[in-house]
N, C-alpha and C positions, 0 to 999 in steps of 0.2 A: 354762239351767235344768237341774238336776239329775234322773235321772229316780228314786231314792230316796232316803231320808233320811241315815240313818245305819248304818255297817258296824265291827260293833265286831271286832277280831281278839281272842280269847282265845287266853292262849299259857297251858299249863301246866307247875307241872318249872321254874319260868326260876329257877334257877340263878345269877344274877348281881349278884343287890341288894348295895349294899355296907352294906347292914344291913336284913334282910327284917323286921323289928320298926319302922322309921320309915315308917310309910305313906306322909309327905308327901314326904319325899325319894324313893321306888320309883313315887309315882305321876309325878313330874319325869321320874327318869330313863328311866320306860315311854314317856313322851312325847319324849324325848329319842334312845329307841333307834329309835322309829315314824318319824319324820322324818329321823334317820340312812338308816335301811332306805330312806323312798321316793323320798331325795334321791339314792340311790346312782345308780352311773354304769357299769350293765351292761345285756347283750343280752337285754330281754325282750318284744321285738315291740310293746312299746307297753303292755303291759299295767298297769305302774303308771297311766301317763295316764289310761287308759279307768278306771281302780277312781277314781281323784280327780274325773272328772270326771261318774263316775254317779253320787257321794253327795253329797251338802251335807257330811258329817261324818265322815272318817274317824277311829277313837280303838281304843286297844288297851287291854288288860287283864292284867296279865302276875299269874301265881298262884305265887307260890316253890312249891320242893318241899316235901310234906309232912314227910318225914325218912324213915331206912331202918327203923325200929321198927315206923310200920303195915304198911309193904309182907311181912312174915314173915306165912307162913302160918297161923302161932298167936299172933297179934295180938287181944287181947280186947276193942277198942275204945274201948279210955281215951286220950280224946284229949289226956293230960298226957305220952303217949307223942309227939306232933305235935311238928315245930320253932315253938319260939314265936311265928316269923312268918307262920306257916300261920296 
């Protein structure tokens, strides 16, 4: 028995969609890279096992990046300024 539910990871900035406008495809490959990552086969004392075996539900959320137009300090807040997969 799990001792809590569900542990979402929000990543921000991910940088990697191969088209950050197709939700259905970025939400695959989030799922894709999450099972990558806890299938890997490095030294971390155990610590994947213990996160899998305390949730019922592990699931990630990955947010592309906004673009470099808001990050300027005299950015006025027109979000027509955002990449259109933000």
């Amino acid at each position: 028995e799990h001792k809590f539910q569900n542990l979402q990871f929000l990543v921000r900035d991910w940088a990697n969609f191969d088209d950050p406008e197709d939700v259905e495809e970025n939400i695959k490959q989030t799922k894709d890279v999450l099972e990558d990552t806890l299938a890997e086969n490095f030294k971390d004392g155990g610590q994947r096992e213990r996160i899998m075996s305390s949730f019922e539900k592990v699931d990630a959320f990955f947010i592309p990046h906004i673009g470099l137009k808001p990050l300027r300090k005299k950015w006025t807040g027109n979000l027509d300024d955002c990449e259109p997969g933000f």
